[in-house]
C-alpha positions in Angstrom: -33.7 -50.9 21.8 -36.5 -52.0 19.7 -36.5 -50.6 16.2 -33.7 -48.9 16.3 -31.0 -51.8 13.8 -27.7 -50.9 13.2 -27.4 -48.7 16.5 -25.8 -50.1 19.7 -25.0 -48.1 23.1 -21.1 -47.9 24.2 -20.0 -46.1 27.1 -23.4 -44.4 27.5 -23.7 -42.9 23.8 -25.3 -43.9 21.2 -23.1 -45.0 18.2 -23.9 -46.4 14.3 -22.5 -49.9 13.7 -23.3 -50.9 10.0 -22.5 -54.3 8.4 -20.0 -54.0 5.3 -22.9 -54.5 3.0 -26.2 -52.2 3.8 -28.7 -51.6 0.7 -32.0 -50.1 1.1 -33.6 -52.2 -1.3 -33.1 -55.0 1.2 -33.9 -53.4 3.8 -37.5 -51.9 2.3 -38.3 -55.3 0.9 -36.1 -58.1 0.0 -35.7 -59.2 3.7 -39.4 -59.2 4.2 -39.9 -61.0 0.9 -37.6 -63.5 2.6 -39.3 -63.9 5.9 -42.9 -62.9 4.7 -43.7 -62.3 1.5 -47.2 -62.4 1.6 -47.3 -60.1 4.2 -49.3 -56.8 3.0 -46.8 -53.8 3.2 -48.9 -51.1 1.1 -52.6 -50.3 0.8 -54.1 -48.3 -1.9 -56.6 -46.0 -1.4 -56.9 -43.7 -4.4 -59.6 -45.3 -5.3 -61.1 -45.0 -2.1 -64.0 -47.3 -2.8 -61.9 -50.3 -4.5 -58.6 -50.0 -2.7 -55.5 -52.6 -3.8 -54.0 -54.3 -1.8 -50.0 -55.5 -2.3 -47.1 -57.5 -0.5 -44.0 -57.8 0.2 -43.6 -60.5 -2.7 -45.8 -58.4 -5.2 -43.0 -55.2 -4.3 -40.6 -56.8 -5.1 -41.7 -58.2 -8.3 -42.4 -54.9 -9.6 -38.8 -53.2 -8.5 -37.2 -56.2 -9.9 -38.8 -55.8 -13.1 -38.2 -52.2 -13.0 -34.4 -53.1 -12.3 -34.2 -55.5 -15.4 -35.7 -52.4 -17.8 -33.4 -50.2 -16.6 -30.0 -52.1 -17.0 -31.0 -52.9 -20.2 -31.2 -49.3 -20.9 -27.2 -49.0 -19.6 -28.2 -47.7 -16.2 -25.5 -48.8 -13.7 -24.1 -48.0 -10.5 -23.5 -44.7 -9.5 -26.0 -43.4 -12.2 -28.8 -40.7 -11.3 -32.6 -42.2 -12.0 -35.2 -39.6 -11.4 -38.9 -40.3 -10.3 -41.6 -38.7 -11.1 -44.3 -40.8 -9.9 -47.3 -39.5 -7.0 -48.1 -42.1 -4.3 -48.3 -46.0 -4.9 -47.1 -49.1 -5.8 -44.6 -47.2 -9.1 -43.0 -44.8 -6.9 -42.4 -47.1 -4.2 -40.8 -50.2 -6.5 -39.0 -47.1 -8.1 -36.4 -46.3 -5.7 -35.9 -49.9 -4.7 -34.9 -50.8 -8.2 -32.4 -47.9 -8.6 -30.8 -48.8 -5.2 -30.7 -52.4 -6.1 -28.7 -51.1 -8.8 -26.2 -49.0 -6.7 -27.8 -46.1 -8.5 -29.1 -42.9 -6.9 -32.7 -42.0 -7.4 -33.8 -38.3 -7.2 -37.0 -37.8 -6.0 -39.2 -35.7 -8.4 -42.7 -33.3 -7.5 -45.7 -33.6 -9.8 -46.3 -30.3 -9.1 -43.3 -28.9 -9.9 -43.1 -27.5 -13.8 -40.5 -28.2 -16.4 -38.4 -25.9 -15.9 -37.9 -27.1 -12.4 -37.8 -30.7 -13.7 -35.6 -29.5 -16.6 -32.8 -27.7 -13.5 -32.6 -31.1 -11.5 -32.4 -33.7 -14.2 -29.9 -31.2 -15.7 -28.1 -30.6 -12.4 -27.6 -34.1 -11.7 -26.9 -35.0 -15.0 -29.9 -37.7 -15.0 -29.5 -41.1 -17.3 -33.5 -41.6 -16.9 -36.7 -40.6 -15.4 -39.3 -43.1 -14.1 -42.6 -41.5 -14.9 -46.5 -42.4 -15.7 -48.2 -41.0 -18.6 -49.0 -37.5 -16.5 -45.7 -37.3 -16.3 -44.3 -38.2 -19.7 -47.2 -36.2 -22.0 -47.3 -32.9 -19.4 -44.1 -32.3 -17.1 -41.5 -33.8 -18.4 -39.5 -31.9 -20.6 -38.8 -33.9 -24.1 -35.3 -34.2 -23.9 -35.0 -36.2 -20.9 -35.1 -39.9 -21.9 -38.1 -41.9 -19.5 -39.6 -44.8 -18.8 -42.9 -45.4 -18.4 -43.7 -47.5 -15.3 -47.3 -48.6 -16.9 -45.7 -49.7 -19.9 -43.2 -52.2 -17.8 -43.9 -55.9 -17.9 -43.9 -57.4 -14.6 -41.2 -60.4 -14.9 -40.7 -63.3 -12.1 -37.0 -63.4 -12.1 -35.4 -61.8 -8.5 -32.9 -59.4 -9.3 -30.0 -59.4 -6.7 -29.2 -55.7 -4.8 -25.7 -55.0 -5.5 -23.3 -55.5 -2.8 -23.4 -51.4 -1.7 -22.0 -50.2 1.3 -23.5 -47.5 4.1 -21.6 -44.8 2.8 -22.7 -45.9 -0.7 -24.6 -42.4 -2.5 -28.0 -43.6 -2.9 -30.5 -40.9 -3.2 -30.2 -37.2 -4.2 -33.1 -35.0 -2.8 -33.2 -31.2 -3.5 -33.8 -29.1 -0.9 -37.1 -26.8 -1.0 -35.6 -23.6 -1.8 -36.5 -21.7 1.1 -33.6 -20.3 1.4 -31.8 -19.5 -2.0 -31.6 -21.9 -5.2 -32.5 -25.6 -4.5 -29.9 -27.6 -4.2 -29.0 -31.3 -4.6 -28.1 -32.9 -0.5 -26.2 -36.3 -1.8 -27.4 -39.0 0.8 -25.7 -42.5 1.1 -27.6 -45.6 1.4 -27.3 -45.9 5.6 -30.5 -42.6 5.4 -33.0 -45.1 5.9 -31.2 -46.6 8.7 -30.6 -43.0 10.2 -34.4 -42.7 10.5 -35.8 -45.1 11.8 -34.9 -44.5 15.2 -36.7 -40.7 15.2 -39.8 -41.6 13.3 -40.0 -44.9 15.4 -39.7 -42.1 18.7 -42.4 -39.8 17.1 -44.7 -42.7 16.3 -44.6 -43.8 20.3 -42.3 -46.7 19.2 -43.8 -47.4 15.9 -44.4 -51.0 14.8 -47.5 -52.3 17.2 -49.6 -55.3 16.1 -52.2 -53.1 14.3 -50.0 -49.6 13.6 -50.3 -48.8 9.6 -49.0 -45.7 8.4 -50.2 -43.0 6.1 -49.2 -39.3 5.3 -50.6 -36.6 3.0 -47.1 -35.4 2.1 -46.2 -36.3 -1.6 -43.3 -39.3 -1.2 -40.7 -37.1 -3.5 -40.7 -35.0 -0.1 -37.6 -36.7 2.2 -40.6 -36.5 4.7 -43.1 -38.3 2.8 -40.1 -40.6 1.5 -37.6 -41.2 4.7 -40.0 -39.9 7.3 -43.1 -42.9 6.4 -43.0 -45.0 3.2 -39.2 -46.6 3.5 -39.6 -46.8 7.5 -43.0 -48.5 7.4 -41.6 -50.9 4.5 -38.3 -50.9 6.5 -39.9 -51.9 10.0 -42.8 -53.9 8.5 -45.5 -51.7 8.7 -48.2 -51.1 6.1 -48.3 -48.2 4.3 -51.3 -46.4 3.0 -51.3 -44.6 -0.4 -53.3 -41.9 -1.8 -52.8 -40.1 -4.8 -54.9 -36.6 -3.3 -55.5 -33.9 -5.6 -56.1 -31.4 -3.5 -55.8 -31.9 0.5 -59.6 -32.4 2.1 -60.5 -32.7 5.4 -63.3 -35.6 4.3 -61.1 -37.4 1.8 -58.7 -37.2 4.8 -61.3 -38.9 7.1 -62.4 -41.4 4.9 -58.5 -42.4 4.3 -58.4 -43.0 7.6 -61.0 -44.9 8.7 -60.8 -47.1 5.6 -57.5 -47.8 5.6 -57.5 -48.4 9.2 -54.7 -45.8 9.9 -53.5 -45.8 13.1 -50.4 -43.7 12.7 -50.2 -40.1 10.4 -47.4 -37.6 9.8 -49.3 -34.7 9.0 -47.3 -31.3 7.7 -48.3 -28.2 9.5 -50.5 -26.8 6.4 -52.8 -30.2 7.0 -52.9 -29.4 10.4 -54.0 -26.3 9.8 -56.4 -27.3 7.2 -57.9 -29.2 9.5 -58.2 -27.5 12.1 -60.1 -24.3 10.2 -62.7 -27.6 9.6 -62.8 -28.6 13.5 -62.3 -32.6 12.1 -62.8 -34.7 14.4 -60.7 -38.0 14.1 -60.8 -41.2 16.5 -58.7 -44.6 16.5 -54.9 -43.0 16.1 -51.9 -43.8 17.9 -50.0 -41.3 17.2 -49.8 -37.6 15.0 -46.0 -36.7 14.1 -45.3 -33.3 12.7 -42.7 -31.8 11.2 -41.2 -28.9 9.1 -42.1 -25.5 11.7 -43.1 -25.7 15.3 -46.5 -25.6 16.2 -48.2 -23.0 18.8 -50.0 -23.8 22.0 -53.4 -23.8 20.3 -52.7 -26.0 17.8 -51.1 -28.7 19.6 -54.1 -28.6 22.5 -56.7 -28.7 19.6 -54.3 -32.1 18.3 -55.4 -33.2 22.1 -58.9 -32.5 21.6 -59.8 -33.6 17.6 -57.2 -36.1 17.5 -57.3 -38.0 20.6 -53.9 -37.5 20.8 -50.3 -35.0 21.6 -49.0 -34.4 18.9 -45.5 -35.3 18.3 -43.1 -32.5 17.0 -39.8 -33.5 15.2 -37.1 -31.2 13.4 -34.8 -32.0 10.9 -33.3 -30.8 7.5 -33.4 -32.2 3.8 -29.4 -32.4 4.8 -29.6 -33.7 8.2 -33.3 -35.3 8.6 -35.1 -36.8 11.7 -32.4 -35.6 14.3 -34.8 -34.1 17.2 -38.4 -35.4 18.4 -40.7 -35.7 21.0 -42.3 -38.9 22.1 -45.4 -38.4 24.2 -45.3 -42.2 25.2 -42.1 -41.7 27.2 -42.5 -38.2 28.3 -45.3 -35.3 27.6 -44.0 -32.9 25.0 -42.9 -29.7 26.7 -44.6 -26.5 25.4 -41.7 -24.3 23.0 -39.5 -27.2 22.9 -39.3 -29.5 19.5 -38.0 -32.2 21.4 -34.9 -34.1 22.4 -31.9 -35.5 20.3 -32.8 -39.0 19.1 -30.2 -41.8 19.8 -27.8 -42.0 17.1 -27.6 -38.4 16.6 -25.3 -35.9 18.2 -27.7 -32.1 18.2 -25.9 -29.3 20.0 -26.6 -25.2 20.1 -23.6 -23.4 19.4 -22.1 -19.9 19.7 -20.5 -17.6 17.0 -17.3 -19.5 17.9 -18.8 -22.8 17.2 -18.9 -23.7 21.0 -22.0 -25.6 22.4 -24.0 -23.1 24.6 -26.8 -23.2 27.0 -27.7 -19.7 25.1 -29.1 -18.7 22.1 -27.4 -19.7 19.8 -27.0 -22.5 16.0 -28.6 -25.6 16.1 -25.8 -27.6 14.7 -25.4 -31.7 14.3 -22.1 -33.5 14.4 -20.8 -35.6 12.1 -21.7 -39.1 12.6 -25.1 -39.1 12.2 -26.4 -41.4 9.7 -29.1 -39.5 8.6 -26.5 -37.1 7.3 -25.9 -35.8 4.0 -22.5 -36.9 1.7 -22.2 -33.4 0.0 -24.2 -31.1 -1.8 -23.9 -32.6 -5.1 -21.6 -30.6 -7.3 -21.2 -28.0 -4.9 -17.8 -28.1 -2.9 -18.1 -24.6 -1.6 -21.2 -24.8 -0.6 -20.2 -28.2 1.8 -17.6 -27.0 2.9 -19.9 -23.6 3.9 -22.7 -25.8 5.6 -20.0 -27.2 8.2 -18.2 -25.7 11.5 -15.1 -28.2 11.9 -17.4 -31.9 12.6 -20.5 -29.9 13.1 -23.1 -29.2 10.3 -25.0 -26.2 10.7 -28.4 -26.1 10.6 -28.9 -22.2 9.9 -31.3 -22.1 13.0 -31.5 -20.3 15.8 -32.1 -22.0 19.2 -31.9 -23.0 22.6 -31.0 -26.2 24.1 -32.3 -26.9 27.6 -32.4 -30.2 29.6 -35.7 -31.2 29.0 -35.1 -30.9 24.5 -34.5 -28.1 22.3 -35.9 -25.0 21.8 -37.0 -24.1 18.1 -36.4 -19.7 18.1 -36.2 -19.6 14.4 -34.0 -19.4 10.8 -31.2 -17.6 11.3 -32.1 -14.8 8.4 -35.8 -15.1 10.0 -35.3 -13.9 13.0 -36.8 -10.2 13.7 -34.3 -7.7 15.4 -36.6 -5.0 16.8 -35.7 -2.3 19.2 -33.9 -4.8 20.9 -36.3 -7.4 20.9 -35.3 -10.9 18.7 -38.8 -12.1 17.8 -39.1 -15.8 16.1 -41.6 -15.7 13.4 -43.7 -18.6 13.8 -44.6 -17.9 17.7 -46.4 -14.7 15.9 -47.9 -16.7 12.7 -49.1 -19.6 15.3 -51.1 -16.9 17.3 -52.5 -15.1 14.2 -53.9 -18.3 12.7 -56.0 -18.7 15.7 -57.9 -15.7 14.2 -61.1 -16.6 13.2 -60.5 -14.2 9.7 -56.9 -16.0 8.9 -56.8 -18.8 6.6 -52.6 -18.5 6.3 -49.9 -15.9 7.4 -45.7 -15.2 7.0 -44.2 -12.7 9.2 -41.3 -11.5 8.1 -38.9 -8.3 9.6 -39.0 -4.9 7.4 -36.4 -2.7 7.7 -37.4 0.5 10.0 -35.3 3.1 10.9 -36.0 3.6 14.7 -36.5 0.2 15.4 -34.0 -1.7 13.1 -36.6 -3.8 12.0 -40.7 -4.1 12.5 -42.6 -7.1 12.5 -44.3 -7.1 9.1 -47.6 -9.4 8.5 -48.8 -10.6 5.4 -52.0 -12.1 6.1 -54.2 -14.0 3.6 -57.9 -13.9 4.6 -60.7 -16.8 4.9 -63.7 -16.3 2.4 -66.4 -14.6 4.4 -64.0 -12.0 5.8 -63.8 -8.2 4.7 -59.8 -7.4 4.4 -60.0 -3.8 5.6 -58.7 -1.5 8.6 -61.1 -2.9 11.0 -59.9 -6.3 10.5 -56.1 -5.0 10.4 -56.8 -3.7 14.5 -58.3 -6.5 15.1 -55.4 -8.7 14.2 -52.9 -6.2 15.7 -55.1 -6.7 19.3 -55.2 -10.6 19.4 -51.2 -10.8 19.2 -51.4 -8.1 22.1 -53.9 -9.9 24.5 -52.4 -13.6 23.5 -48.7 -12.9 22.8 -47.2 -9.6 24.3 -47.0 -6.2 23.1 -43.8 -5.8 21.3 -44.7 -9.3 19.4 -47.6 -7.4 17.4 -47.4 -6.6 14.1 -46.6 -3.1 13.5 -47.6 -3.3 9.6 -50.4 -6.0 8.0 -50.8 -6.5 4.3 -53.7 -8.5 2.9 -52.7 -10.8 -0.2 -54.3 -13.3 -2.4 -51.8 -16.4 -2.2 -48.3 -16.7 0.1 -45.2 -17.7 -2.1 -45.1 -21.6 -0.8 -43.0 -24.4 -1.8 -43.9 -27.5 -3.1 -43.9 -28.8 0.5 -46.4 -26.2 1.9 -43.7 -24.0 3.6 -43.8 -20.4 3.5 -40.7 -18.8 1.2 -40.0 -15.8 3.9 -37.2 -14.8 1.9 -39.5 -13.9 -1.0 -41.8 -12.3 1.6 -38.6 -9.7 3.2 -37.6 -9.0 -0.3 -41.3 -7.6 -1.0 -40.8 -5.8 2.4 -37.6 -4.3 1.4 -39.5 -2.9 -2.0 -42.0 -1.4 0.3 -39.8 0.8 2.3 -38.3 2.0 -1.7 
């Protein structure tokens, strides 16, 4: 199957077969450099009027040189590299470097502070940080030792990948924290390999004569990273950069058609973004999102602005890239996130850890490649994320034959007079209000009913946050949804707690709930 290296069909399953030496760095670069190096792999747009352009060739002279610094500052394999870089050609020549090292890079947010800088670097006990002046002067905390990527001399002399393995660790990636205290998800160097095969499915078999690639998602995400820069450099597909400031539906536009992008992973805040803009965009070949389902209205106004279905995928920082749709093979079916993607094993199970046709865990089984070593450091906490060979996805769902259906986080879901009520059904309805600019639903303890669904609605300039407004909200979940979906109680606030990816932290949302009923 085209796209999909490293994964062969036996006996009617899918199964991994990797060479005895896999390294990423090759794979991203090295074997294009070999067969074209002048090929373009990345485009530039941050300076959307005087874009660069760079190859193959040009890569890997930059990761090579960046390779060279860093052994001579006694980086080695095994160590832990952090970057801290936004979009472009740094961050990108970054990780190749470390992994040509057989050290582990750990993606780093610009717009996380230094305290949160200061708990990963600590965490993972980090030799060096790859940063740009931003990064150095404002973020990162002054005992961590750096290295400025500006400051690096470029130097023509190839620097050889060392002879890793697929089981190799190769990248450490914190998870968002939506759940509890980020943690480190150790991932070996076969991740890239792992997925390809689900972003090549939600891409409607990426890698067309004219596909290029470009998402607004920072690269330190594993869905900016894994989900578009590594499988475009991977599978020969350019990549467009953009260091955004602040997501914009006309910087957005002009990205596109400059750049000529054909293919986009948008998050479900950028769709959302859009959307409140009614942007029109023409010319793509496909629209993958990932992260939380999307509602009916959504994904028919995708049809409508886009020119396109949008794909939906599902995954985890630990287990990425496991689930999608493909509109090119088969129309996405309404609820569902999509089928398991060839090389990995998805399942629902029941509280005895038996696959079920009910409601149940979404769970993987070991052998996907896309899967994590360990939590770094954290024993217990592996050993807590798996049932026997299946890793559990703390998810709620329902696994039909036509894909998978998405009901919610486990600690999300809403118990209410007998009712189990997924969240993001209710939030997808209520952003179709024309008074909603975002929204987290979250369950509040009540006494008759076990729990209520509780609202917590953030309100588009122009609209009066008052009773009125509160019945009207409480009426368009009635006519669109059903009754016992409505929000009982609706609170207006100024911001959502988000993470750094543009998810809503419900957990900090049901602890403010629980306060309300002291």
């Amino acid at each position: 199957m085209k796209n999909f290296p490293y994964l062969k069909q036996k006996n009617g399953n899918w199964i991994w077969d990797f060479p005895s030496e896999l390294n990423m760095a090759v794979q991203a670069c090295d074997y294009w450099v070999n067969k074209f190096p002048e090929k373009v792999c990345l485009k530039d747009f941050t300076n959307i009027d005087q874009p660069i352009l760079y190859t193959y060739k040009e890569l890997r002279s930059f990761a090579d040189s960046i390779a060279i610094e860093l052994t001579k500052r006694g980086v080695g394999f095994g160590d832990r590299v952090g970057v801290l870089l936004s979009q472009g050609i740094g961050c990108a020549a970054s990780h190749i470097a470390i992994w040509k090292l057989g050290a582990i890079s750990i993606p780093l947010f610009k717009l996380f502070g230094p305290d949160a800088l200061k708990m990963r670097l600590d965490d993972a006990q980090a030799k060096c940080t790859i940063t740009d002046f931003e990064g150095s002067n404002d973020l990162l905390p002054n005992e961590f030792d750096r290295l400025i990527f500006d400051d690096i001399g470029k130097i023509d002399e190839p620097f050889k990948a060392q002879a890793t393995k697929a089981d190799t660790p190769a990248v450490l990636i914190y998870t968002s924290g939506t759940t509890g205290p980020p943690k480190g998800a150790l991932h070996a160097q076969r991740i890239l390999a792992g997925h390809i095969p689900g972003v090549s499915m939600s891409h409607n078999h990426l890698g067309h004569d004219d596909d290029c690639l470009w998402t607004p998602a920072d690269w330190a995400w594993i869905g900016g990273l894994f989900d578009v820069l590594m499988p475009g450099l991977a599978l020969g597909v350019p990549v467009v950069a953009s260091k955004m400031q602040k997501f914009a539906p006309k910087d957005t536009e002009e990205i596109i058609s400059r750049g000529k992008v054909r293919n986009i992973f948008f998050p479900p805040t950028a769709l959302r973004i859009l959307k409140a803009s009614d942007l029109r965009i023409s010319n793509l070949r496909s629209v993958a999102c990932g992260g939380e389902p999307l509602g009916a209205e959504m994904l028919e106004w995708g049809k409508r602005n886009l020119d396109t279905t949008i794909n939906e995928f599902y995954g985890q920082t630990e287990c990425n890239m496991v689930v999608s749709n493909c509109n090119a093979d088969n129309e996405p079916i309404l609820g569902l996130m999509g089928k398991p993607v060839p090389g990995h094993e998805v399942n629902v199970l029941d509280l005895d850890g038996i696959p079920t046709k009910e409601e149940g865990e979404v769970a993987i089984k070991r052998g996907s490649a896309s899967m994590m070593l360990e939590y770094w450091r954290r024993p217990n906490q592996t050993e807590e994320k798996f049932n026997g060979d299946w890793l559990l996805t703390g998810d709620r769902g329902q696994f039909h034959a036509e894909g998978i259906k998405f009901i919610g986080r486990d600690d999300d879901v809403i118990n209410s007079a007998g009712y189990r009520i997924g969240p993001s059904e209710v939030e997808d309805c209520l952003l179709m209000h024309p008074a909603v600019a975002t929204v987290g639903i979250v369950g509040k303890p009540d006494r008759s009913r076990g729990e209520i669904v509780k609202a917590y609605v953030v309100v588009k300039v122009g609209h009066k946050a008052d009773d009125d407004l509160i019945i009207s909200l409480q009426d368009f979940v009635k006519q669109r949804l059903a009754k016992h979906l409505y929000p009982r109680e609706i609170s207006f606030l100024e911001e959502l707690p988000m993470t750094v990816t543009g998810k809503v932290i419900r957990r900090k949302l049901r602890e403010k709930a629980v306060l309300e009923c002291k």
